[in-house]
C-alpha positions in Angstrom: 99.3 141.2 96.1 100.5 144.6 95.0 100.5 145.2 91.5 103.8 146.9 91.7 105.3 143.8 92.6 103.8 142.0 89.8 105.3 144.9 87.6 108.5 144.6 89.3 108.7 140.5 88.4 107.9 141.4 84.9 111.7 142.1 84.9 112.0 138.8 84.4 110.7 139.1 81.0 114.5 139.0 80.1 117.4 137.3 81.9 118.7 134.2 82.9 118.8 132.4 86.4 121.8 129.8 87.3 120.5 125.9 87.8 120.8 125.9 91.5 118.3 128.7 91.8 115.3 126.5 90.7 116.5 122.7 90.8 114.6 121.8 93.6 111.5 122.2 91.1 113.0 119.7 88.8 115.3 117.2 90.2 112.8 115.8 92.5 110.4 112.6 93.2 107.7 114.7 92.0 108.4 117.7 89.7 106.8 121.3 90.8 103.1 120.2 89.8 102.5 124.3 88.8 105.1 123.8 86.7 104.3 122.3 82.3 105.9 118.6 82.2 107.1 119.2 79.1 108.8 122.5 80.0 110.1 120.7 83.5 111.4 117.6 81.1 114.2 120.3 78.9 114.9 122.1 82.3 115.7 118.7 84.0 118.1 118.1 80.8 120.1 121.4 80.9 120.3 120.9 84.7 121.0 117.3 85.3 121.7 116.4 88.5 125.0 117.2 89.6 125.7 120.4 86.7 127.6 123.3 87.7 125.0 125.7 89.8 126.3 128.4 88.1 125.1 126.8 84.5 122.0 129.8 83.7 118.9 129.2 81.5 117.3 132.3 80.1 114.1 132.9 82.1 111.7 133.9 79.5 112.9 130.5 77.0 110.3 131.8 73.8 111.4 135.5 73.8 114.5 135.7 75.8 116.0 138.5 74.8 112.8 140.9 74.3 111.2 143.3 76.9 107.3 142.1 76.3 104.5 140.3 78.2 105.5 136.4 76.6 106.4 136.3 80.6 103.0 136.2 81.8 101.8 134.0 79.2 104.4 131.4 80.1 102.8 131.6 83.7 99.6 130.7 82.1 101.7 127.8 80.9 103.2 126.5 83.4 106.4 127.9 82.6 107.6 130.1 85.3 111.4 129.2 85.8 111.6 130.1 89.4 109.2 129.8 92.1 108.6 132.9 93.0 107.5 133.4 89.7 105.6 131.2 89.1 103.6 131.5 92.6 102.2 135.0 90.5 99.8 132.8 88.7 99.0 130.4 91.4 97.9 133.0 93.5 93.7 133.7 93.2 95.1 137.7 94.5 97.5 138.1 91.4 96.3 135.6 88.6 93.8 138.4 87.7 96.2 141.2 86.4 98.8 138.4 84.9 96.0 137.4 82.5 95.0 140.9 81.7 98.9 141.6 81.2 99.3 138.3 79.0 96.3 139.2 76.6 97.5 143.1 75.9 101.3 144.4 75.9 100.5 147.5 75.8 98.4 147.5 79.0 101.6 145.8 80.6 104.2 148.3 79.2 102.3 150.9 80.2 102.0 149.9 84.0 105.6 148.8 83.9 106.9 152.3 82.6 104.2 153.9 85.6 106.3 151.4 87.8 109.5 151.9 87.3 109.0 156.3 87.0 107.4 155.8 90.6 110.7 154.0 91.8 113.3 156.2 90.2 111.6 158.7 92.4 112.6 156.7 95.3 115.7 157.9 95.9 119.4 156.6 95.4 121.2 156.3 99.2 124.5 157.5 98.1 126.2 157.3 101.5 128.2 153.8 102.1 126.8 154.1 105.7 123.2 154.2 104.6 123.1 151.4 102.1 125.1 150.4 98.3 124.4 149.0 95.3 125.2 145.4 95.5 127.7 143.6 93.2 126.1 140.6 93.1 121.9 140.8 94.2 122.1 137.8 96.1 124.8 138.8 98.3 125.6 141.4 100.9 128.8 143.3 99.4 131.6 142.8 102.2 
């Protein structure tokens, strides 16, 4: 797996993701077994079945509103919200650089920074013909 998209995942560090995003892990037979009992115990009681999907739970629960690498050590723990997140440390290709990234901030601030320099050298399409900035990232604006 790219490091860049590692890095670009790591923008979960802060956030929130609505109930019906990652319920399927939860409200199951069988939780997620990547995913920390414990952890999959308080998600299954702020999303019971049949709560609003739109109810959101912050993604990084110990340091939800701080840019920093607690992210990859809730991987370590089990305790990637969604999926695809969680997937990052299951992976033999990726687990590598999430434990460097967990055990020194500063190695994973500075690779983020790198990151997201590189991208804003991308390119904005400014013409509605070519592409736009989504209102809502799940969903093609009309």
């Amino acid at each position: 797996m790219r490091r860049c998209c590692l890095l670009f995942a790591a923008a979960h560090t802060v956030g929130f993701a609505h109930c019906g995003t990652f319920t399927g892990r939860i409200q199951t037979a069988a939780a997620d077994p990547t995913m920390d009992p414990g952890y999959a115990s308080q998600l299954l009681a702020a999303c019971p079945a049949g709560v609003d999907p739109n109810v959101a739970l912050e993604i990084d629960p110990v340091t939800p509103h701080a840019f920093d690498n607690q992210y990859f050590i809730n991987l370590q723990k089990g305790m990637g919200l969604l999926t695809s997140d969680q997937v990052l440390y299951a992976d033999a290709r990726s687990r590598p650089t999430v434990d460097a990234w967990a055990a020194n901030s500063s190695d994973f601030e500075a690779a983020f920074v790198a990151a997201m320099t590189s991208l804003g050298r991308v390119g904005v399409k400014t013409d509605p013909a070519l592409g736009n900035i989504r209102r809502d990232c799940a969903v093609l604006n009309s």
